[in-house]
C-alpha positions as CSV (number, residue, x, y, z in Angstrom):
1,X,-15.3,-1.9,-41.4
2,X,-18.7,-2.5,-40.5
3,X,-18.4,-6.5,-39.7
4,X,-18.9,-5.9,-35.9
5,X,-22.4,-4.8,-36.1
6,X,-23.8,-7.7,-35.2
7,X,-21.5,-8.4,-32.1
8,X,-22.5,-5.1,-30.8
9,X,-26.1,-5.1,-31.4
10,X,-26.1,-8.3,-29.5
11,X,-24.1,-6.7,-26.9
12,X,-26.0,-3.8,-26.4
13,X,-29.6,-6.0,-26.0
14,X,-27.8,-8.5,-23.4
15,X,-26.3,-5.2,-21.5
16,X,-29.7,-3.8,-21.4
17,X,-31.3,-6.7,-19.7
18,X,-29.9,-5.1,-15.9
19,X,-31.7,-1.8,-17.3
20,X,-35.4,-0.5,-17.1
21,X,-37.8,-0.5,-20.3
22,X,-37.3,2.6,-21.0
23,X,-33.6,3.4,-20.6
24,X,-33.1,0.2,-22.4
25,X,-35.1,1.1,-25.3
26,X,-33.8,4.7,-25.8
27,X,-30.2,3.1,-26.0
28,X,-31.5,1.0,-28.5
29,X,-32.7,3.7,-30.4
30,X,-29.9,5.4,-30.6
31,X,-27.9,2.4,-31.4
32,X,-30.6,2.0,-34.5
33,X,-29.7,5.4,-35.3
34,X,-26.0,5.3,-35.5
35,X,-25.9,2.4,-37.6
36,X,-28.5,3.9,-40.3
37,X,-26.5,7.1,-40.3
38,X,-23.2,4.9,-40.7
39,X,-25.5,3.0,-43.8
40,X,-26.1,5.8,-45.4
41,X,-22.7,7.4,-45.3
42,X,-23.4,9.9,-42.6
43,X,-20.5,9.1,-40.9
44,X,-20.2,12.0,-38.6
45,X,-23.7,12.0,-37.1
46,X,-23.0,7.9,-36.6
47,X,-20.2,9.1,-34.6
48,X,-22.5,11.6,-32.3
49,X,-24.8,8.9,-32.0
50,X,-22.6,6.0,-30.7
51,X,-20.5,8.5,-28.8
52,X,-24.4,9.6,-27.2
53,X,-24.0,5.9,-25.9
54,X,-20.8,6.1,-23.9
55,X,-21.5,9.2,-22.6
56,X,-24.3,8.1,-20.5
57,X,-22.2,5.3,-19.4
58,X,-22.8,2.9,-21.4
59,X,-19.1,1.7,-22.4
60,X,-18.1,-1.4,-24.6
61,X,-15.4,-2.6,-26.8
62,X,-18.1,-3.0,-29.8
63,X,-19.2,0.4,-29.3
64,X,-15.8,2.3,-29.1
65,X,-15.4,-0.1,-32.3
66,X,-17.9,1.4,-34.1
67,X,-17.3,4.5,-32.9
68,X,-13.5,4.2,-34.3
69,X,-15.1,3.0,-37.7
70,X,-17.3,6.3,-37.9
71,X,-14.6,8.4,-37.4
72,X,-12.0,6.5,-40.3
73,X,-14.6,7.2,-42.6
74,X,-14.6,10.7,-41.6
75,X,-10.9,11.2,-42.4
76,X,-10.3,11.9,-38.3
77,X,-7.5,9.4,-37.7
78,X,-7.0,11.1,-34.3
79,X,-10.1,10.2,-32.6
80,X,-10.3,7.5,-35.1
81,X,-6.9,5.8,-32.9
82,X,-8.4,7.2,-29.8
83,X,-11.6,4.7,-30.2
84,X,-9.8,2.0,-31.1
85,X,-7.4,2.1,-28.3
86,X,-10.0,2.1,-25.7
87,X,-11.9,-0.7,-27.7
88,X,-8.3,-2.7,-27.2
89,X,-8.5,-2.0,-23.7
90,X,-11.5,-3.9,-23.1
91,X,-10.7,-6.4,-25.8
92,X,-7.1,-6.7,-25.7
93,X,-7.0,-9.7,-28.3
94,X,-9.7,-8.7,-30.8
95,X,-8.3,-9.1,-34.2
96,X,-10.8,-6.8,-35.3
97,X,-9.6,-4.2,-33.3
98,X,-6.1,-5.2,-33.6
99,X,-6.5,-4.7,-37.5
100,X,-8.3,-2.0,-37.5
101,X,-5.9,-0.5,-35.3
102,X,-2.9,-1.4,-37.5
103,X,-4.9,0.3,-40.7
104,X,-5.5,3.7,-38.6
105,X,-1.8,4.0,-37.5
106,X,-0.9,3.5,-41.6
107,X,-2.6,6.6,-42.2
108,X,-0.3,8.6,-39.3
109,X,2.4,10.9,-40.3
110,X,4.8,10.6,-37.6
111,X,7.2,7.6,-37.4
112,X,8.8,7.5,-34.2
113,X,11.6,5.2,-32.9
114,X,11.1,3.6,-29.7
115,X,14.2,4.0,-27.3
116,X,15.4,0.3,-27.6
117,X,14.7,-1.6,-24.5
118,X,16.9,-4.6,-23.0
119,X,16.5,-7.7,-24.9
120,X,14.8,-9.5,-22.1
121,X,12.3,-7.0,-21.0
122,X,11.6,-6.6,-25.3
123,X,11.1,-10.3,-25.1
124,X,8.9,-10.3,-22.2
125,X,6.8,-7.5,-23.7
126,X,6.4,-9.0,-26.9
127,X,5.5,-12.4,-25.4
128,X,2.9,-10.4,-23.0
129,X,1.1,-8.6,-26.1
130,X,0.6,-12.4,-27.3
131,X,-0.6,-14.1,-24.6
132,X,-4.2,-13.7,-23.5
133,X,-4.4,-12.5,-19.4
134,X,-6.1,-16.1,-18.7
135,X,-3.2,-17.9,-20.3
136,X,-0.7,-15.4,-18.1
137,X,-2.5,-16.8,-15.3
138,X,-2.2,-20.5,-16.4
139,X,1.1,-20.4,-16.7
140,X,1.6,-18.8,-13.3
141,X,-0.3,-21.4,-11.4
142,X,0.8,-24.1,-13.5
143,X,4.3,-23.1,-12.8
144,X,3.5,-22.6,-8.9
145,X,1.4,-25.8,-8.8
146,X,5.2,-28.3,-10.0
147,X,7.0,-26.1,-7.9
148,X,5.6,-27.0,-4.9
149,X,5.0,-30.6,-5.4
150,X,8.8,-30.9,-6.8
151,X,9.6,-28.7,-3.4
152,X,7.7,-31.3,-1.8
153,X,9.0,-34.5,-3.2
154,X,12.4,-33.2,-3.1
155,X,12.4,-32.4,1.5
156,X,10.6,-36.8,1.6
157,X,13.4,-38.1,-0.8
158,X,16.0,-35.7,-0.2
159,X,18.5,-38.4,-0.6
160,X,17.1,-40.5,-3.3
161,X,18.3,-40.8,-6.6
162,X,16.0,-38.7,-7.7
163,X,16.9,-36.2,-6.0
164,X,18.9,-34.4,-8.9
165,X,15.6,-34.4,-11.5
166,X,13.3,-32.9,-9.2
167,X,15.6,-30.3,-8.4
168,X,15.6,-29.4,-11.9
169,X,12.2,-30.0,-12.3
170,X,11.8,-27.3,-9.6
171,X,14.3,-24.7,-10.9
172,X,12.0,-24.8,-13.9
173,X,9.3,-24.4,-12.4
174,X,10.6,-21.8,-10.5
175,X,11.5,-20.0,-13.6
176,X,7.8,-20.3,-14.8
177,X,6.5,-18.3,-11.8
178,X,9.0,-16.1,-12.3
179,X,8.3,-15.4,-16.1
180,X,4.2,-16.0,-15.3
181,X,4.3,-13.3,-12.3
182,X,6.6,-10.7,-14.5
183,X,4.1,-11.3,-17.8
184,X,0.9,-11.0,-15.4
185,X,2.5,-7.5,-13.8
186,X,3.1,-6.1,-17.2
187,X,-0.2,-7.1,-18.5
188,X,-2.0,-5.5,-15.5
189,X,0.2,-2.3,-15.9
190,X,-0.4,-1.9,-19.4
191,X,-4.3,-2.5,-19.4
192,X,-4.4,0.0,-16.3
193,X,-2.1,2.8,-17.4
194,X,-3.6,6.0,-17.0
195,X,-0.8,7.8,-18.6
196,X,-1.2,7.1,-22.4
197,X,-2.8,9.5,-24.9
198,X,-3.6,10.0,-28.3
199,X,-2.7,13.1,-29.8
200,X,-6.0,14.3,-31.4
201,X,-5.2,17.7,-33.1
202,X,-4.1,17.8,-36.9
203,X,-1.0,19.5,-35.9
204,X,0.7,20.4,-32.6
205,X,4.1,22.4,-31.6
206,X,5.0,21.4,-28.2
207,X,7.2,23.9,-26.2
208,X,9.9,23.8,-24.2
209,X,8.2,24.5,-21.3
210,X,4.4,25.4,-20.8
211,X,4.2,28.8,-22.0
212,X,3.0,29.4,-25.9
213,X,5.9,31.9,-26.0
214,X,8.6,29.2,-24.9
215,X,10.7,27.7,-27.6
216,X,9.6,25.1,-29.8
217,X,10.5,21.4,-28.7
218,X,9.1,19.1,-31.7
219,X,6.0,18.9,-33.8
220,X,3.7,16.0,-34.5
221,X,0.4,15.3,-35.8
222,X,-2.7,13.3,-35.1
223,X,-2.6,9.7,-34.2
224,X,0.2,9.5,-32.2
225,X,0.9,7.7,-29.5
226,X,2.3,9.8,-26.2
227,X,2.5,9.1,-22.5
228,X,1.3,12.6,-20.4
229,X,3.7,12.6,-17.3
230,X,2.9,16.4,-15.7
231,X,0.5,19.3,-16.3
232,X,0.4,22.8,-15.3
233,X,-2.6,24.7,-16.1
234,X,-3.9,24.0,-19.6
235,X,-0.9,22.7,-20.7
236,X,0.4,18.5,-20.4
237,X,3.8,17.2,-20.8
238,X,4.3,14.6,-22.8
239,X,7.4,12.1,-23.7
240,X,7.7,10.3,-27.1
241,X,8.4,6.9,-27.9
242,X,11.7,8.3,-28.5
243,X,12.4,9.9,-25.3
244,X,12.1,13.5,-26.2
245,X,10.0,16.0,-24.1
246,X,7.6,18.4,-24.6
247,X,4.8,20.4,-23.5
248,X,1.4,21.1,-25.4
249,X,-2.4,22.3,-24.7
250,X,-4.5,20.0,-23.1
251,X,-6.9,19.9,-26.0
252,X,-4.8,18.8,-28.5
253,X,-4.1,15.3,-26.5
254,X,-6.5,12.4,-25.1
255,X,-6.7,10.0,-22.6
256,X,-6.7,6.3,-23.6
């Protein structure tokens, strides 16, 4: 769990460069810190320290890696899923992260099934959470690039024989930009959705509405994935892979 070390350590001296002497070196410290804590099994205070990091701004994949490592150890698979999430964010293709990830959600109790989506749309989702953003794009410009030479060639020899290939050639292409510009829109709403949270309390009853004397909606536990979509007060509504609805505190959830 501890293979990224190195990456971060090497991350945190490059990020300091744009810093002064001293802020650079108390980050460092701390950085030293966590990972002797985390050495000696002192998971929980290797958790305070990396967390230290990010809350004076200081915000990196490797950290909230590490930081999702500390708290694994610690049995917190909550704030455990909560790290690694945000690392994913920032590194959407790690397969550290990705792995890590995958081990954390084994260790979940809820099992939820997703409302099932239209074929295409599951397609286009699946193929967007393969593809890297800079291949999205490639494909997108590639695709725009034919189309407007084959747009081209085909208005100089519109009545050429070959005609009929470019005009294929350009519905393709067409179809590229089309597939490029819907992959590119649902990677830049996914890596930008504000809405998603981690549920971070080892048990929660949501309600039917947001009072605690309001009827009880569903229970779920730690690690699971919502999306918040109101709040009143101190409580949040959330909505389940599944579709139902519910309300519950606002400390027992997370933002991603």
């Amino acid at each position: 769990m501890m293979s990224r070390v190195r990456f971060l350590m090497n991350l945190t001296i490059v990020g300091m460069l744009a810093m002064s002497s001293s802020s650079a070196q108390t980050l460092q410290d701390v950085f030293d810190r966590g990972i002797a804590l985390y050495r000696d099994g002192k998971y929980e205070g290797a958790a305070r320290e990396f967390e230290s990091m990010l809350k004076q701004g200081y915000k990196s994949a490797g950290i909230y890696f590490n930081v999702g490592n500390a708290y694994y150890r610690t049995g917190n698979i909550g704030k455990a899923i909560l790290a690694y999430e945000r690392a994913r964010r920032l590194e959407p293709h790690d397969p550290e992260i990705e792995h890590n990830l995958k081990l954390a959600n084994l260790r979940t109790v809820d099992r939820i099934d997703a409302v099932p989506e239209f074929f295409l749309v599951g397609w286009i989702r699946s193929l967007a959470s393969v593809l890297a953003p800079s291949a999205t794009a490639y494909i997108f410009l590639l695709s725009w690039t034919i189309a407007f030479i084959s747009l081209a060639i085909l208005v100089l020899r519109w009545f050429s024989r070959a005609t009929r290939m470019f005009r294929v050639i350009f519905l393709i292409s067409i179809g590229g930009i089309v597939l490029g510009g819907s992959l590119l829109a649902l990677q830049t709403i996914e890596s930008s959705s504000q809405d998603d949270a981690i549920v971070v309390a080892a048990v929660v009853t949501a309600k039917n509405s947001p009072d605690e004397q309001a009827v009880n909606a569903f229970v779920i536990h730690e690690g699971l994935k919502v999306r918040l979509s109101d709040s009143v007060g101190d409580w949040i509504k959330i909505t389940l892979a599944d579709g139902k609805v519910g309300w519950v505190p606002s400390t027992t959830v997370e933002q991603i």
